[in-house]
C-alpha positions as CSV (number, residue, x, y, z in Angstrom):
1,X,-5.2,-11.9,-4.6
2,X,-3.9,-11.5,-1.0
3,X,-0.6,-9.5,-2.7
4,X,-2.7,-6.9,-4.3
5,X,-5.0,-6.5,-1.2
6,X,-2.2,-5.9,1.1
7,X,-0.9,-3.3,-0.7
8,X,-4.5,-1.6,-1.1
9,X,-3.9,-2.0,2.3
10,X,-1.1,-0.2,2.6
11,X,-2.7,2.5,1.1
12,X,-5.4,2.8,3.5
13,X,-3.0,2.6,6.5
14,X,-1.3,6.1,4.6
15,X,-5.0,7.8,4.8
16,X,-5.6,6.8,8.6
17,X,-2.3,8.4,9.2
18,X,-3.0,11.1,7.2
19,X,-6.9,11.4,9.4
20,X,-8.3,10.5,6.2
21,X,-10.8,7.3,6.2
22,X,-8.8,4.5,5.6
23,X,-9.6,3.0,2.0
24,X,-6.5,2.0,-0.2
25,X,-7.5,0.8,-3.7
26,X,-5.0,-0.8,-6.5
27,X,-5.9,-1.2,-10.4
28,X,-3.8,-4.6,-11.7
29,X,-3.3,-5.3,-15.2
30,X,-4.5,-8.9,-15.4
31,X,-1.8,-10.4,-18.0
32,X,1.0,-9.1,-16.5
33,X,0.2,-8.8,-12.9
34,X,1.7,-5.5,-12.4
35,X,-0.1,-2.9,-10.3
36,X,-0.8,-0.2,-13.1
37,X,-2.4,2.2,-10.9
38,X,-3.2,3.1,-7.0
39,X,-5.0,5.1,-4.7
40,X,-6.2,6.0,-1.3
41,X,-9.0,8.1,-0.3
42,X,-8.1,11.7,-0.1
43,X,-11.0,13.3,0.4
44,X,-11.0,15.6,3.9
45,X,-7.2,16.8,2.7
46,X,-7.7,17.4,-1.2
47,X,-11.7,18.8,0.2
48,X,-13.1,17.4,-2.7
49,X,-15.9,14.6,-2.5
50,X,-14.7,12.9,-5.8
51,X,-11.4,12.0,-3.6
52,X,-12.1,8.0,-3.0
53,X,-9.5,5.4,-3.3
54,X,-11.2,3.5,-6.2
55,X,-11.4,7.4,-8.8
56,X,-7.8,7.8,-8.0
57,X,-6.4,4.5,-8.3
58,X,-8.9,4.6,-11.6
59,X,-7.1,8.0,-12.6
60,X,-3.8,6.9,-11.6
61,X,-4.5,3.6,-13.9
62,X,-6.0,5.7,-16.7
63,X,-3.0,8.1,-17.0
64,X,-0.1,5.3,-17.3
65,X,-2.0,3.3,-19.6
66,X,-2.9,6.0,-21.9
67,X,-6.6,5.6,-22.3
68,X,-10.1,5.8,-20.4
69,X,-10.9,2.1,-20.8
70,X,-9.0,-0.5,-18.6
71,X,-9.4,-3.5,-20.0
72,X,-8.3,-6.7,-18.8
73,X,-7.4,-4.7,-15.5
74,X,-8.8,-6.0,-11.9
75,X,-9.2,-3.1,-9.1
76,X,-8.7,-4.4,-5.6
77,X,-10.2,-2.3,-3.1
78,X,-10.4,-2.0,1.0
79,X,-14.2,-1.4,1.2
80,X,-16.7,-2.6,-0.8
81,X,-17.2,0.5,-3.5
82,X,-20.1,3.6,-3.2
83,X,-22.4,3.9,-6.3
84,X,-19.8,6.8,-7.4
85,X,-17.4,4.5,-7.7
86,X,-18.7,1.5,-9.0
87,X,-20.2,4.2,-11.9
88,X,-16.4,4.9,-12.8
89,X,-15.7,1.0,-12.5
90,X,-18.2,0.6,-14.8
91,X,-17.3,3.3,-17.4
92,X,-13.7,1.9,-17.1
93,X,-14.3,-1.3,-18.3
94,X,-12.6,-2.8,-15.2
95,X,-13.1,-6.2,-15.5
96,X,-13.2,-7.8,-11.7
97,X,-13.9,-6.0,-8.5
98,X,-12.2,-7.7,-5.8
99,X,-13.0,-5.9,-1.8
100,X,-12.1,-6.4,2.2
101,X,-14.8,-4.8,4.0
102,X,-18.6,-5.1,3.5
103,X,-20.0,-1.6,3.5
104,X,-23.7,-2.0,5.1
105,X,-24.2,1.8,4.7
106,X,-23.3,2.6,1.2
107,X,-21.5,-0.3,-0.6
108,X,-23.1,-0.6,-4.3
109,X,-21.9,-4.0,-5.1
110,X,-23.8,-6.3,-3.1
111,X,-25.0,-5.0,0.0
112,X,-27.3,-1.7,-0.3
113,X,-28.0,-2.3,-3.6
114,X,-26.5,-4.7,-6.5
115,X,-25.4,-2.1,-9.4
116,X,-23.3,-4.4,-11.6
117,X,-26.4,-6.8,-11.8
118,X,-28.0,-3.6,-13.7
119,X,-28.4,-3.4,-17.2
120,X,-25.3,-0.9,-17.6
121,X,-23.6,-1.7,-20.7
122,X,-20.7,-3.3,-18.9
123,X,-21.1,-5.6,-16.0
124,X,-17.4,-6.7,-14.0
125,X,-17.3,-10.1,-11.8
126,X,-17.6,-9.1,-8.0
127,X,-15.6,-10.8,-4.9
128,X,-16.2,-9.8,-1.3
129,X,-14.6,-10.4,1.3
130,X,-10.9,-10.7,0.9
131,X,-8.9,-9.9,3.6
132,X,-12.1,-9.0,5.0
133,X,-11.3,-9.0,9.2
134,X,-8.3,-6.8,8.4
135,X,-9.8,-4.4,6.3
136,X,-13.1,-4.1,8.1
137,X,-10.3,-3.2,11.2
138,X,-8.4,-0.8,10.1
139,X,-11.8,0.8,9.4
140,X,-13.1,-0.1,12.8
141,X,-9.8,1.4,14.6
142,X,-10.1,4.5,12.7
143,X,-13.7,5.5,13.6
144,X,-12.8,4.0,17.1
145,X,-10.0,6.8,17.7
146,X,-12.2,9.4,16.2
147,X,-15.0,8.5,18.8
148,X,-12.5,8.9,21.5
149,X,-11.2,12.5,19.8
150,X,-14.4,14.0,19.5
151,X,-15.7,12.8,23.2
152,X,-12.3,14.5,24.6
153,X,-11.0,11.3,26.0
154,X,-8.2,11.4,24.3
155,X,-5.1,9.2,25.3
């Protein structure tokens, strides 16, 4: 597990450099282990809101393997996944949902609300927490520098 979330990691690390919120994302192909698609949220650069980690690692994932449906695939993912993602987790197939950071604000799998308990057609196998401290920091770094930008104290 730690292998895949370090290189979501990775990921998210290229979007703080880039001043983009740092989520990294990684779709793995279960039976061979093989990453098979990745991505890292994009959104302020590309200025489009459907720019999350999760859609483009889902995308990414989608266009190697030549279909819509990923089955027997994993996604691993920084932060705990919005409802627009988990909808496209969902409508993927994707069969396990493995995050870092808990997202208290808009995190759909378990912590505002619990949408793979719903009675959607498909329902993946959730774990939290991975990784957890150092994805929830690169998170908490980000916004930390941004305070400091925005209040002109910049070092």
């Amino acid at each position: 597990m730690e292998k895949y979330m370090k290189r979501a990691l990775e990921l998210a690390r290229e979007a703080f450099n880039e001043g983009e919120v740092p989520v990294g994302a990684v779709v793995v192909k279960k039976t061979t282990g093989e990453i098979v698609g990745e991505g890292r949220n994009m959104r302020e650069g590309a200025k489009n809101a459907l720019a999350h980690a999760e859609l483009m690692a889902i995308d990414s994932a989608c266009r190697r393997l030549g279909g819509w449906r990923l089955p027997e695939c994993a996604i691993y993912v920084t932060l705990e996944p919005c409802p627009m993602c988990c909808g496209a987790i969902i409508n993927a197939r994707i069969d396990d949902v493995i995050f870092g950071a808990y997202d208290l604000k808009s995190g759909s799998a378990v912590s505002v609300q619990k949408m793979f308990t719903l009675p959607y057609n498909y329902r993946p196998e959730v774990t939290g927490g991975v990784m957890e401290e150092e994805c929830a920091g690169i998170l908490s770094e980000f916004f930390r520098q941004l305070r400091i930008k925005k209040s002109g104290n910049a070092q």
